[in-house]
C-alpha positions in Angstrom: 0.0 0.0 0.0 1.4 3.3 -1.2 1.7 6.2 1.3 -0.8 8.9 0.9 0.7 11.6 3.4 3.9 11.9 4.5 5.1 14.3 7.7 8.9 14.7 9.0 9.2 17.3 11.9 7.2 19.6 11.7 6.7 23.0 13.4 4.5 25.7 13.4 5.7 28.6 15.8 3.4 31.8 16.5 4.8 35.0 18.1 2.4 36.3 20.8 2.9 40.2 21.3 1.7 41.1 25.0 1.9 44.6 24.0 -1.8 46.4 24.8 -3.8 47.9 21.7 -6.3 49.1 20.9 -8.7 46.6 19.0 -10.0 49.4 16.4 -6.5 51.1 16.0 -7.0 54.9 14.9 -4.5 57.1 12.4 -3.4 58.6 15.6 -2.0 54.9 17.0 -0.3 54.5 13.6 1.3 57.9 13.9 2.4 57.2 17.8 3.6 54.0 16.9 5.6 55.2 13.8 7.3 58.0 16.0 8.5 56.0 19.3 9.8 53.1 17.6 12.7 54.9 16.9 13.0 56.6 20.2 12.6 53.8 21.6 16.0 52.5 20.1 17.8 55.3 20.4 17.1 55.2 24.4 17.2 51.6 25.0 13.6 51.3 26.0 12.3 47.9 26.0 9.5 47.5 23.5 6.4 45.3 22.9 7.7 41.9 24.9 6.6 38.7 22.7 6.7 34.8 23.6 6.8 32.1 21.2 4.4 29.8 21.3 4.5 25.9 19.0 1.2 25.2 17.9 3.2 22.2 16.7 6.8 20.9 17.2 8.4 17.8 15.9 5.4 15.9 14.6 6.3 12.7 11.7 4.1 10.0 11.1 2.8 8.6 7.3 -0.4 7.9 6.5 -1.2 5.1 3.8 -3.9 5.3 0.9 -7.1 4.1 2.1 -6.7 5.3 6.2 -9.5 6.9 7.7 -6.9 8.7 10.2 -8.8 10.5 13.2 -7.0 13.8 14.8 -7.7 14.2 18.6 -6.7 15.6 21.2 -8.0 18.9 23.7 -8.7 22.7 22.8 -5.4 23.9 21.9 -3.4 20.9 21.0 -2.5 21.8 17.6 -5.2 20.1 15.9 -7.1 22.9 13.4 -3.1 24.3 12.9 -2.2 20.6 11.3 -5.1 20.7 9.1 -4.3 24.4 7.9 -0.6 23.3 7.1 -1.9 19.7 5.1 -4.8 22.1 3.1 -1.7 24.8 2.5 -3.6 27.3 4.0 -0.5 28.2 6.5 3.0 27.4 6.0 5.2 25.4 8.3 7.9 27.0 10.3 10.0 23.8 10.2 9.8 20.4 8.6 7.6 18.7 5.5 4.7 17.5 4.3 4.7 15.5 1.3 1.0 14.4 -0.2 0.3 12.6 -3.1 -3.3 13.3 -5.0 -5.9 16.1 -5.2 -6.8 17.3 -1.6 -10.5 18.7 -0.7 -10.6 20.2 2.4 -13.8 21.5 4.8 -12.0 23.1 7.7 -14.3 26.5 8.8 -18.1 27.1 7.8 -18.7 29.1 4.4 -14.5 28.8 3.5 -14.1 30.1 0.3 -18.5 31.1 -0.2 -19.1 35.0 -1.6 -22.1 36.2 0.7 -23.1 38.0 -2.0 -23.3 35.4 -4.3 -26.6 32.9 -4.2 -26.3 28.7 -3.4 -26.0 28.3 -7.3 -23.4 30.6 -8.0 -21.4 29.7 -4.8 -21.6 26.0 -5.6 -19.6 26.7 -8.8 -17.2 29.4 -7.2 -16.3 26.4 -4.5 -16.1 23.8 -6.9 -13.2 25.9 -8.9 -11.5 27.1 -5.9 -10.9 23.2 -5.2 -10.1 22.4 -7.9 -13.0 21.1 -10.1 -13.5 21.7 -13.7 -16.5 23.7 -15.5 -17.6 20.1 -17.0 -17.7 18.5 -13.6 -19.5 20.7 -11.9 -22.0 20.1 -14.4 -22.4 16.9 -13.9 -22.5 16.3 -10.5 -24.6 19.5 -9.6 -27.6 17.6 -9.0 -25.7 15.4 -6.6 -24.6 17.7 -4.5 -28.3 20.2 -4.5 -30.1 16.7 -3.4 -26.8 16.0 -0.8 -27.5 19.4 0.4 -30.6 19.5 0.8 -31.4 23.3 0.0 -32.7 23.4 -3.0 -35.8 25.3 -1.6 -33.2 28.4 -1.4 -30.3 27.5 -4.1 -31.4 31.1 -5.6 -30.3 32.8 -2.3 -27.3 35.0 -1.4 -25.5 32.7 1.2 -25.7 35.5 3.4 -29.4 35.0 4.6 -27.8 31.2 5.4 -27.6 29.7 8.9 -24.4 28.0 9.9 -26.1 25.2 9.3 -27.2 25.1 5.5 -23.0 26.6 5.1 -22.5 23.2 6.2 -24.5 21.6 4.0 -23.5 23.4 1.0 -20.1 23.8 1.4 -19.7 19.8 2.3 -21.4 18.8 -0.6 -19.3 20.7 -3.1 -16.4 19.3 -1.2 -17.3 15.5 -0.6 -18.6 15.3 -4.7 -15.0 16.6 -5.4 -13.9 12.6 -5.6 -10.4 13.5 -3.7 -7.7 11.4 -3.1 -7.8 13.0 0.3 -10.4 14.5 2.5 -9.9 16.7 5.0 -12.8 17.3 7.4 -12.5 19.6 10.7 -15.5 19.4 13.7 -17.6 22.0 11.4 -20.0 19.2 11.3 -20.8 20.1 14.5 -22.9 22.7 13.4 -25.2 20.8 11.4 -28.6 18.6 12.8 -28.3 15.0 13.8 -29.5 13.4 11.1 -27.6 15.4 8.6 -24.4 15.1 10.5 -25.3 10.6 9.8 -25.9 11.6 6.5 -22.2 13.1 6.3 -20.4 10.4 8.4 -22.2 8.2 5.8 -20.4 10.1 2.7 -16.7 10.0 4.1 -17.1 6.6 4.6 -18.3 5.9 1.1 -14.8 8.4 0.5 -12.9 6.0 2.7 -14.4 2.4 0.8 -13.4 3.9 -2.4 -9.6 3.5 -1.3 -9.3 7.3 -0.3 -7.5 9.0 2.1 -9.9 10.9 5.1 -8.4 12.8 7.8 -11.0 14.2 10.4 -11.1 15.5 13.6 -14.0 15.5 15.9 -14.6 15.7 19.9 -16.9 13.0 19.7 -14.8 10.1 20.6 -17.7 7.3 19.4 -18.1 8.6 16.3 -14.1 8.4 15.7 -14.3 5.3 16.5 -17.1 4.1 14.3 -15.6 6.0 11.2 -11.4 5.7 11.5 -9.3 3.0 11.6 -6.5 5.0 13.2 -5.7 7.9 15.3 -3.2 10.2 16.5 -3.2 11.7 19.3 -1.6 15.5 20.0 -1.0 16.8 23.3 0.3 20.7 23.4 1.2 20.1 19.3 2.9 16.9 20.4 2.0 13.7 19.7 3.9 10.8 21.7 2.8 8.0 21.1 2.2 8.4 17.2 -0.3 7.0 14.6 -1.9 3.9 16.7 -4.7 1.7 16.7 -7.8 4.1 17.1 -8.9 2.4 20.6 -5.7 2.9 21.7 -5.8 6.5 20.8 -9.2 7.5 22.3 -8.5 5.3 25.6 -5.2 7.7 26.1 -7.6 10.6 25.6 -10.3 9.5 27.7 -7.9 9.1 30.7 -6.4 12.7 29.8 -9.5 13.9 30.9 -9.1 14.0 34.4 -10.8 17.4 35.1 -14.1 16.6 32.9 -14.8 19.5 31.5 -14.1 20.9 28.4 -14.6 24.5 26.8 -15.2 25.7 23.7 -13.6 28.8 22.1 -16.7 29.6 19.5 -20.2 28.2 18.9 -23.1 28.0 21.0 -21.8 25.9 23.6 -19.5 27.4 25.7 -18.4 24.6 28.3 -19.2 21.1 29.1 -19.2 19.4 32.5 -19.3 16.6 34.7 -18.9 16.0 38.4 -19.9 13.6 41.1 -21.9 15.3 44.2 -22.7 12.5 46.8 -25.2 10.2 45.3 -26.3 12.4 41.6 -24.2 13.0 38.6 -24.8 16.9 37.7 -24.2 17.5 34.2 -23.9 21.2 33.0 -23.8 23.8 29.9 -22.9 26.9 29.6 -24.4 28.6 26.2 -24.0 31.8 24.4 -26.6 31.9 21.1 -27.0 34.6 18.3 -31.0 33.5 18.4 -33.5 32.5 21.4 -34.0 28.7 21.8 -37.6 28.1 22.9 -36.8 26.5 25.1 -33.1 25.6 25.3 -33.5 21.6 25.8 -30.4 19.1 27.1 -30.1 15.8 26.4 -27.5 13.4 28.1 -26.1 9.6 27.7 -23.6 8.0 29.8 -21.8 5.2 28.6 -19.3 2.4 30.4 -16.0 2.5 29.5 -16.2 0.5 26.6 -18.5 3.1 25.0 -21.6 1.2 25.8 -24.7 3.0 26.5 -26.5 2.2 30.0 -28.7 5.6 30.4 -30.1 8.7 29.4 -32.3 11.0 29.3 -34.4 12.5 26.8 -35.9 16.1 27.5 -38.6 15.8 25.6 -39.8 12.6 27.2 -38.4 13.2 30.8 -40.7 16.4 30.8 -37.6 18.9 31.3 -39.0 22.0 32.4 -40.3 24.8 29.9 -38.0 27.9 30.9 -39.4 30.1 27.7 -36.8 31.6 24.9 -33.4 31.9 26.2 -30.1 33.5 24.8 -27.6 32.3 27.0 -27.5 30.8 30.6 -26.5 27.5 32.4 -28.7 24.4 31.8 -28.1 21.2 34.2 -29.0 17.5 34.2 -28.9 16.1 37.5 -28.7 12.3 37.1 -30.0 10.9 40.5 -31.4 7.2 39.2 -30.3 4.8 38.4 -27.3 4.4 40.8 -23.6 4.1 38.9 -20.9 1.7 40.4 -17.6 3.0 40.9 -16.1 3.1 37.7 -14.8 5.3 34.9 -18.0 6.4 32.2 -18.2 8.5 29.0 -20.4 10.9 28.4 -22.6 12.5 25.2 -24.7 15.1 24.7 -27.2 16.8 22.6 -28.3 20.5 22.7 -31.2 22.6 20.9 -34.9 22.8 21.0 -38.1 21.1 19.9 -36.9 21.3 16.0 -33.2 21.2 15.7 -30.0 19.8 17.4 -27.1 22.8 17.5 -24.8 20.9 19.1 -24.4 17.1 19.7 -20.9 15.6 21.1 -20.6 11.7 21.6 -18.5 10.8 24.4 -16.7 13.7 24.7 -15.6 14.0 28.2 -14.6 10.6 30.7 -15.3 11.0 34.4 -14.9 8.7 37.2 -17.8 7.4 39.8 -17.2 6.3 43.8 -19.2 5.9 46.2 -22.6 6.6 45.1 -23.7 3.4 46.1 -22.9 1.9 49.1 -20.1 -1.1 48.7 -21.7 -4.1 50.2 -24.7 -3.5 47.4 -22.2 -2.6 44.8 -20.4 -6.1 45.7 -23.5 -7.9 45.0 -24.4 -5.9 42.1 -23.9 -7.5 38.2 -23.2 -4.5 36.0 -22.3 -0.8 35.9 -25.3 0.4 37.5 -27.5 -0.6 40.7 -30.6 -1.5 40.5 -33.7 -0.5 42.4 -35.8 -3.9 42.9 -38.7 -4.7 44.9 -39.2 -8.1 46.0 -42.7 -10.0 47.1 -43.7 -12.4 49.3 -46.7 -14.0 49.2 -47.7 -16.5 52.1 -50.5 -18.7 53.6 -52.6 -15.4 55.5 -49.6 -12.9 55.4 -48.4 -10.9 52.6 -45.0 -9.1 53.4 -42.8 -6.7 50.3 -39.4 -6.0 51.3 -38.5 -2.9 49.0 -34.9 -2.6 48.3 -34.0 0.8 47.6 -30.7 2.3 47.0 -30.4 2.6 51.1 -31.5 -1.1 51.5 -34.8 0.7 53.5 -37.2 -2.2 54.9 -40.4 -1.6 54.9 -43.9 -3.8 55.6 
């Protein structure tokens, strides 16, 4: 099998100035700035102090033709800065990449859409800028409207788009391109559920063809499902490699000692999990451009093994009706049924009554003890503990012994 990517130390360094501006600089701050530069030579004044910061340092590994590779790791590991340097959006500081084939990348929302310009128009503006002819454009148009599914609005300006129908459009020019290698970053986070199946569908139709898909998500089970391999970077480092993708997300998982994670952009702001006595509180920070009415959370915790053993559904669980709501805190408080001590995963899905804007599949790990007592958890088969009731029917007396999760009697 031939190799499909090749990387040999690479580097990608950023200087960070620490010197304060203004965020709308004026003609004035030009003209300031032009005259003490100078001055500040001439009398050995310090100036602006800046650090250097590796988004990546000494990364190599291959990947062959065919490897659906998946690219984890935290907020800041150097993940989004890889892809930018394999799509040739940014330059490496030190090392090489070598890559054989046509490359289609999706990396941001609306990368390389006019707003001006309607679906139509924009559909044939993408195609060119990656790389597709007139002729095959043509021919595939139809196949990427229907993979879109906005046809209702192809004759729009893309600027009266949600983030959502971006996604569509702009992954349907890109995944009809037929690339030798497909690069996919979490933007396909913004779309619904069902549409983000539809696209995990497509890259691996990509991936049976014998291409080359490289895609980073947060949702661990859905890397799993869809790669065959994985790398993990911590702090633009990757120790271990391009291993087995199990291997990969079960290093992450235990990385994630705090569990919680934030998010620089999007609606959701931070994630979080913690243990208080006997209930699992689960909690979200938002931050939307529109109202959800009402903001809903949904939750699944899974075993280690990425199992699912519970969950709850807002809709069906009767969550509370809070009204339309910008931003805030939402919180699942998991109280039944009891976990055993353990480590779990844990997914979520955020939006209303119509949409999902945000679902991540076992995202964050956390560990469980003691919120069931350990003579029940002893006897207990399973992750969880169960809450049984038992009967006893005799000659003239009828006794129930009720076993809840404090092993109550009652008659």
């Amino acid at each position: 099998m031939s190799r499909a990517i090749e990387v040999s130390g690479l580097g990608k360094e950023y200087r960070i100035s620490h010197e304060a501006r203004s965020i709308n600089p004026t003609l004035r701050d030009a003209l300031v700035d032009l005259f003490q530069r100078p001055l500040s030579r001439l009398t050995g004044r310090q100036g602006p102090s800046h650090e250097q910061f590796w988004a990546l340092r000494d990364l190599s590994f291959t990947v062959e033709e065919g490897d659906v590779l998946g690219i984890i790791g935290r907020n800041g590991s150097g993940k989004s800065t890889l892809l930018k340097i394999l799509s040739r959006i940014v330059d490496p500081t030190e090392g090489e990449v070598r890559i054989r084939g046509r490359v289609a990348s999706l990396l941001e929302v609306g990368t390389g859409f006019h707003v001006e310009l309607t679906g139509r128009e924009n559909i044939y503006l993408n195609g060119a800028i990656l790389g597709m002819t007139g002729r095959e454009i043509n021919r595939k148009f139809d196949e990427i409207v229907e993979f879109s599914e906005i046809e209702q609005f192809l004759d729009t300006p893309v600027k009266f788009y949600s983030s959502g129908m971006y996604v569509r459009l702009a992954f349907a020019v890109a995944a009809h391109l037929d690339p030798d290698v497909l690069i996919v970053d979490e933007v396909l986070a913004v779309g619904d559920a069902a549409f983000q199946r539809k696209c995990l569908g497509k890259m691996g139709e990509v991936a049976g063809t014998g291409r080359t898909v490289l895609f980073v998500s947060h949702g661990m089970a859905t890397i799993e499902q869809l790669c065959n391999k994985a790398i993990l970077l911590v702090h633009g480092v990757s120790e271990h490699g391009i291993e087995d993708v199990r291997t990969a997300v079960d290093r992450y998982l235990e990385r994630q000692t705090e569990s919680e994670v934030h998010y620089p952009t999007g609606p959701v702001r931070r994630l979080g999990v913690r243990q208080v006595g006997d209930r699992i509180d689960i909690s979200l920070d938002y931050e939307l451009k529109e109202p959800l009415n009402p903001p809903l959370l949904g939750v699944v915790i899974s075993d280690h093994a990425g199992r699912p053993i519970t969950g709850g559904d807002p809709q069906v669980l009767r969550q509370p009706r809070i009204g339309a709501r910008l931003s805030g805190t939402i919180t699942a408080s998991l109280i039944e049924p009891k976990l055993l001590d353990g480590t779990y995963r844990l997914s979520v899905w955020f939006g209303d009554d119509w949409e999902h804007i945000f679902v991540e599949e076992q995202c964050l790990a956390f560990d469980v003890a003691g919120m069931s007592s350990s003579h029940q958890a002893a006897s207990t088969v399973g992750p969880v503990q169960p809450k049984c009731i038992w009967h006893f029917d005799e000659p003239g007396q009828a006794a129930v012994y009720a076993a809840s999760s404090r092993g109550r009697r009652e008659r």
